[in-house]
C-alpha positions in Angstrom: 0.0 0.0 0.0 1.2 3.4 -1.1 1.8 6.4 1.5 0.4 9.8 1.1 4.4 11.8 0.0 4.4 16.0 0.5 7.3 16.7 -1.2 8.9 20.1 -1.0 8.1 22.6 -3.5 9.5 22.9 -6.8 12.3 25.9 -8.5 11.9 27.6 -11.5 12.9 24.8 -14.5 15.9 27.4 -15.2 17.5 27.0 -12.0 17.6 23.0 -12.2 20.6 21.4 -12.8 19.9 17.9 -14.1 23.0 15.4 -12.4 24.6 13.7 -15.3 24.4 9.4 -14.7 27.7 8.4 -13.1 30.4 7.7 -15.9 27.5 8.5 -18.7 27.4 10.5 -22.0 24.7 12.2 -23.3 22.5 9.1 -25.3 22.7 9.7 -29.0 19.9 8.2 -30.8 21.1 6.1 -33.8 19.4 3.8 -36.2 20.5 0.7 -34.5 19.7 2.0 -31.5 21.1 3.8 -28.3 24.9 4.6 -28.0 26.7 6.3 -25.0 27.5 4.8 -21.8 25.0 6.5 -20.0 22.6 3.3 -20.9 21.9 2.5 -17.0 19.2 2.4 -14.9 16.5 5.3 -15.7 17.6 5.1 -19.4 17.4 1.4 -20.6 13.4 1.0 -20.6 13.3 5.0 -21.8 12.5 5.0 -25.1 12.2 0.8 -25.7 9.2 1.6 -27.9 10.7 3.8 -29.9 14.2 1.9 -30.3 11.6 -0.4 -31.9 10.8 1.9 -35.0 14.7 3.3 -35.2 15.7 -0.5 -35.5 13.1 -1.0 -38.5 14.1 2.5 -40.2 18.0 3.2 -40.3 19.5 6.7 -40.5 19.1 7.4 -44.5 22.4 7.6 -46.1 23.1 10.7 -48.4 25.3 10.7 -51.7 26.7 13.4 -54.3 23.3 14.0 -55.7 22.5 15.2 -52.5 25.4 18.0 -52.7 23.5 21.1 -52.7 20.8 20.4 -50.0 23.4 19.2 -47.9 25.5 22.5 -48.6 22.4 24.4 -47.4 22.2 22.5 -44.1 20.1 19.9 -44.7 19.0 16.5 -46.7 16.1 16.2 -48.7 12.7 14.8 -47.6 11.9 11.8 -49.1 8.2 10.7 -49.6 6.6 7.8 -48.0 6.3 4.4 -49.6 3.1 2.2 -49.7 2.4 -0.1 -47.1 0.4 -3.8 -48.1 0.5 -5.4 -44.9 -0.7 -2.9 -42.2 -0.9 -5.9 -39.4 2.8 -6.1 -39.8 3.5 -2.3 -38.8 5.0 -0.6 -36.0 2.4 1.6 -34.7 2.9 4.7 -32.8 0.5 7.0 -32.1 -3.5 7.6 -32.6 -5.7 10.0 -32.8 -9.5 10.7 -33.2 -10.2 13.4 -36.3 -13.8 13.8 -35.2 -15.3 10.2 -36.2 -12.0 9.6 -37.9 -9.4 7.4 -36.5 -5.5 8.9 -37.8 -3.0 6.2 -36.9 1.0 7.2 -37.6 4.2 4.7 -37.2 7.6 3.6 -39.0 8.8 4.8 -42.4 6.0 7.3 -42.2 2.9 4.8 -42.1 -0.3 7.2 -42.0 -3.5 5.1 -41.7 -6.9 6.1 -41.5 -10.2 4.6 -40.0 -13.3 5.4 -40.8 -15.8 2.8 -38.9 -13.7 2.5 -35.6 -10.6 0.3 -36.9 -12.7 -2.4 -38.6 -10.7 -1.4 -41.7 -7.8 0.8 -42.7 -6.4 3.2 -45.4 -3.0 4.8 -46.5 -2.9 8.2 -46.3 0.1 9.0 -48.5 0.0 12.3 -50.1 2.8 14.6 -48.5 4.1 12.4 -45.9 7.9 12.1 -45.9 9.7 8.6 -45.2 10.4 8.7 -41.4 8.9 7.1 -38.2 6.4 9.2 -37.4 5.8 8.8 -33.1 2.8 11.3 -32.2 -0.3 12.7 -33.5 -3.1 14.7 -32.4 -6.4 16.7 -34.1 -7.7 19.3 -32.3 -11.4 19.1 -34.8 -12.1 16.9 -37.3 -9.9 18.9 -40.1 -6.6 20.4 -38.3 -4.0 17.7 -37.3 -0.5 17.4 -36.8 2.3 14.1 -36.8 5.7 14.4 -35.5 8.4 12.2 -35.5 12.1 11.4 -36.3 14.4 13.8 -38.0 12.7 16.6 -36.1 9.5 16.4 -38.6 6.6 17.7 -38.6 3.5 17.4 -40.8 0.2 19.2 -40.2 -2.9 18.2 -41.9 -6.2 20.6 -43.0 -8.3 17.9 -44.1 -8.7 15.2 -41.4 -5.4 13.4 -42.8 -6.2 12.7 -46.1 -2.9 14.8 -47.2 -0.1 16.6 -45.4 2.3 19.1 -45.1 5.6 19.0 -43.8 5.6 22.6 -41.6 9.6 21.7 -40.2 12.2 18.9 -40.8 15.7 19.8 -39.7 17.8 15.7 -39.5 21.0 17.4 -38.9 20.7 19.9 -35.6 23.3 22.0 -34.3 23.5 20.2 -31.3 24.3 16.9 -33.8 22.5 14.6 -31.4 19.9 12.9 -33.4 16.9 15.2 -33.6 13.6 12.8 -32.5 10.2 14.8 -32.1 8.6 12.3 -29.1 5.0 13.8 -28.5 2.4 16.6 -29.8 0.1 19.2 -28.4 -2.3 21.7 -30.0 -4.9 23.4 -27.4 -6.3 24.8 -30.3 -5.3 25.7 -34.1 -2.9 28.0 -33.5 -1.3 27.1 -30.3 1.3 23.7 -29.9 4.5 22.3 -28.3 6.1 19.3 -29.7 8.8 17.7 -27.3 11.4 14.9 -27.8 14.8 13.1 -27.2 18.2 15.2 -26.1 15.1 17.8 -24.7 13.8 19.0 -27.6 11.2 21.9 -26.5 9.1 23.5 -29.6 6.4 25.9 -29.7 4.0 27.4 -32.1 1.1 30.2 -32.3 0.4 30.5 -35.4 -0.7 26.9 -36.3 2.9 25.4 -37.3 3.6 28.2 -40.0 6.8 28.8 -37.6 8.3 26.9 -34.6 10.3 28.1 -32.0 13.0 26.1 -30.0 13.6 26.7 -25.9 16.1 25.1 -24.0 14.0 23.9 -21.0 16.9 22.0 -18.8 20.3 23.6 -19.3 23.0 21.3 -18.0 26.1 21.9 -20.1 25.7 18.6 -22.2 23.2 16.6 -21.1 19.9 17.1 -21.9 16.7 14.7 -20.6 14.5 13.0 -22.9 11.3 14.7 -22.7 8.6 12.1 -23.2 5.2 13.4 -23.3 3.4 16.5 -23.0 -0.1 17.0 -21.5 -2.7 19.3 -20.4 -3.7 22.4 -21.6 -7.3 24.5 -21.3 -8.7 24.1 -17.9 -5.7 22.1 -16.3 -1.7 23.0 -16.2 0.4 21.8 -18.9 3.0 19.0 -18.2 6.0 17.9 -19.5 7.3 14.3 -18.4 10.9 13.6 -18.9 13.5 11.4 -17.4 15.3 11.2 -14.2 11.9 11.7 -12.4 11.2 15.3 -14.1 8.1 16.5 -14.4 7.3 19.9 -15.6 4.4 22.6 -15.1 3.2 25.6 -16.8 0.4 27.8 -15.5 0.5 30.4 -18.3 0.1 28.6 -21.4 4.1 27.5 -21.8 5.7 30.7 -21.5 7.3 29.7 -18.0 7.7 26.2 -16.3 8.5 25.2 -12.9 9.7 21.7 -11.5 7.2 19.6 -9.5 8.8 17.1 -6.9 7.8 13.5 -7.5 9.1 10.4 -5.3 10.3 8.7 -8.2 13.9 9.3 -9.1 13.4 7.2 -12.9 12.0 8.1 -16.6 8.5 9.2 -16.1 6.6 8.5 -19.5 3.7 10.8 -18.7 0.7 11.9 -16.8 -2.8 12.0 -17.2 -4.4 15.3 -16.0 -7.9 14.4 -14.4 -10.6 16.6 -13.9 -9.4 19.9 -12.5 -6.8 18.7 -9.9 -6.4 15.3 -9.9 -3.3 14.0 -11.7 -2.2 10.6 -12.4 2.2 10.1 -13.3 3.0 6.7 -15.1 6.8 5.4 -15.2 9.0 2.5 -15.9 8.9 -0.7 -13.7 5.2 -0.3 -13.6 5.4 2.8 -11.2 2.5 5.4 -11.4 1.5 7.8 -8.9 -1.9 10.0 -7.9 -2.1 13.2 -6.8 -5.5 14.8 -6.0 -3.8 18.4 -5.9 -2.0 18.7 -9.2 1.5 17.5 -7.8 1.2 19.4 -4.2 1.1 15.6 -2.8 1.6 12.0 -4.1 -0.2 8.9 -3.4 2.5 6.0 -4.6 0.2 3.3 -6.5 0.4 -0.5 -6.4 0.6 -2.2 -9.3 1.0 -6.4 -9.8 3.6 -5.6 -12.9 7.1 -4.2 -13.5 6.1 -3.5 -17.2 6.7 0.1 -18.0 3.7 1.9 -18.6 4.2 3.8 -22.4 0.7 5.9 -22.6 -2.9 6.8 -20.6 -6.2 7.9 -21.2 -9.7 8.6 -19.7 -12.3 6.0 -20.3 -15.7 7.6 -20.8 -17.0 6.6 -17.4 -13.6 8.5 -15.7 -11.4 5.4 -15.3 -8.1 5.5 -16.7 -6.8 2.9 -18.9 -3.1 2.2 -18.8 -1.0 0.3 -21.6 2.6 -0.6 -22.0 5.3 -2.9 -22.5 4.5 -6.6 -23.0 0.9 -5.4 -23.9 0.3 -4.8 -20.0 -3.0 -2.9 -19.7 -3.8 -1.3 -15.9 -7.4 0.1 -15.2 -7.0 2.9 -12.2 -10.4 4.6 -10.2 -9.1 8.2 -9.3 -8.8 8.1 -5.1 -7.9 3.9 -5.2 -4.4 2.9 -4.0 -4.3 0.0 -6.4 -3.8 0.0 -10.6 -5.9 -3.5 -11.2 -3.5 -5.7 -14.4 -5.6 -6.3 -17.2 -4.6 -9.6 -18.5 -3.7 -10.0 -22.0 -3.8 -13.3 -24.6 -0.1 -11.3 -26.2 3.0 -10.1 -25.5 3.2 -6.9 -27.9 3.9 -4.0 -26.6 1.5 -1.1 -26.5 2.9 2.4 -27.6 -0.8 4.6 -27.7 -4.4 3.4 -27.1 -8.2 5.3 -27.9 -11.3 4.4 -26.5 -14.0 3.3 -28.3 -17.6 2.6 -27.9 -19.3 -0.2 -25.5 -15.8 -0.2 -23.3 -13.8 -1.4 -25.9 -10.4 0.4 -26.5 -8.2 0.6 -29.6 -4.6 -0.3 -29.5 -1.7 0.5 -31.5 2.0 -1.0 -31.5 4.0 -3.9 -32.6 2.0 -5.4 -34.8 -0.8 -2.5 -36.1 -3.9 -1.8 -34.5 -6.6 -3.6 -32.4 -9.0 -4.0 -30.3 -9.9 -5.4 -27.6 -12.3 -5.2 -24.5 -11.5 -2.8 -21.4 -11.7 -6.5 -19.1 -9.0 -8.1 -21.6 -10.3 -10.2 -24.7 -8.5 -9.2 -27.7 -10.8 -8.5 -30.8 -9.8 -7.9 -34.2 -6.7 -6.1 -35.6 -5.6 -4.2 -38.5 -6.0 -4.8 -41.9 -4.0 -5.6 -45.0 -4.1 -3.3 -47.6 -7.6 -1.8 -48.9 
């Protein structure tokens, strides 16, 4: 049974010094994987979902016919390539586009779903080839993807095309540049965040981004996983080496919020107007009922990392992750209840559906399956 943890209050982010892991270097993504010694602890189940789709998409290689773009800073985008067997995908993210579903993954994969992922389209036109780890809609029309190689494509018409607003492979910093998670509160206003702590902003749709150093530390910069919130609620940014981030004006300023858990924290799940639920690796996840003033450490019958959360219609949250662990959590309960599971792949996002069924997407596509555990049916070939 958890205790009831007041932790001390936070500093402004800007005053935080994040310790670099004994002996490490700052983790370089590659396209076979992680490199850097600072592999330990916190860091090896960090990103295990994403090292999935850098495995199964390596870092393009370039040649002379390449000369000029790469004289002006940076390689050309190359367009997507049609899928035929969508059940064989890494999978993402999803999103809802008012009835649509938009699902994203590796090598750019764009699929849509028009009667609640029974069956699935490509959506090809102007999607460049790269794993593509996060999507949102903020209406039925205005959507936006990010993913590797610092892209990011926004959509006017529900998905059915794109347009690539920023791509920049080859950043100053020249640690791989991998866009993790995306958030519009509206049409005008998003952040995107990522690996090496990649903090972006927009407000004026995505016509022009703008890059902030959140975590200054003289080399080492934390992965920032997620970000959350917005509207009624605080936006949070989740990162690693138990970071969690707050903004109460809209992302112009952030300030640290103490959590009792010292490893990568994947994200949160703002609930209602002050209720707040954190999820982390080794199956840790945390409630507070005062937006971080005070933590309730949950109990969970898993050491599965949990990847990604959402609010059930009736106010439950569902909980998915590695080795397609699934958790149910009440708001107030001490206790995540396992959801058993006929598989073993792992879960990068989930959707709710109608008549408690839930949506999944990760190794191996898309499906569905009941909120009490009976897998239903799963993506499609091609259509």
């Amino acid at each position: 049974m958890g205790g009831v943890i007041n932790p001390a209050g936070g500093r402004p982010v800007g005053e935080r010094l994040v310790p670099q892991r004994p002996g490490g270097t700052a983790i370089r993504l590659t396209g076979s994987g992680l490199t850097g010694s600072g592999l330990t602890g916190s860091g090896r189940f960090s990103i295990i979902i994403f090292l999935l789709a850098l495995q199964l998409t390596p870092t393009p290689t370039f040649g002379t016919e390449d000369a000029d773009q790469l004289a002006n800073g940076q390689p050309p985008a190359l367009a997507a390539l049609p899928f035929r067997h969508y059940a064989d995908a890494l999978l993402l993210g999803i999103a809802s586009a008012g009835e649509r579903l938009v699902a994203v993954g590796e090598h750019g994969l764009v699929l849509l779903s028009d009667d609640q992922g029974a069956s699935w389209r490509q959506s090809r036109q102007g999607v460049v080839d790269t794993t593509l780890s996060a999507v949102t809609f903020v209406d039925q029309h205005h959507g936006w993807a990010v993913g590797r190689e610092e892209a990011i494509l926004h959509s006017r018409d529900g998905g059915e095309s794109w347009q690539l607003q920023h791509w920049q492979p080859i950043p100053e910093s020249g640690l791989e540049a991998v866009l993790l998670e995306v958030l519009f509160i509206d049409a005008s206003q998003g952040f995107a965040v990522g690996a090496n702590g990649i903090f972006m902003s927009t407000n004026d749709g995505g016509s022009s981004w703008q890059r902030t150093a959140l975590i200054n530390n003289s080399g080492f910069e934390p992965h920032l996983f997620d970000i959350a919130g917005g509207g009624e609620t605080p936006l949070w940014i989740s990162a690693e080496e138990g970071t969690l981030l707050r903004s109460d004006d809209h992302g112009r300023h952030w300030q640290e919020v103490t959590v009792p858990f010292g490893g990568s924290l994947f994200g949160v799940v703002p609930i209602n107007n002050s209720g707040l639920l954190a999820f982390a690796m080794l199956g840790k996840a945390f409630y507070s009922p005062d937006q971080g003033g005070s933590w309730l450490e949950l109990s969970a019958a898993t050491r599965s990392a949990w990847m990604n959360g959402r609010v059930s219609p009736n106010g439950e949250i569902m909980l998915a992750g590695y080795r397609g662990t699934l958790g149910r959590y009440r708001p107030g309960d001490e206790t995540i209840q396992v959801v058993r599971q006929d598989h073993r792949r792992a879960i990068a996002d989930l959707i709710p559906l109608a008549a408690d069924r839930w949506l999944f997407v990760g190794e191996g596509g898309a499906w569905q399956t009941m909120a009490q555990g009976t897998s239903g049916s799963g993506s499609g070939g091609e259509q």
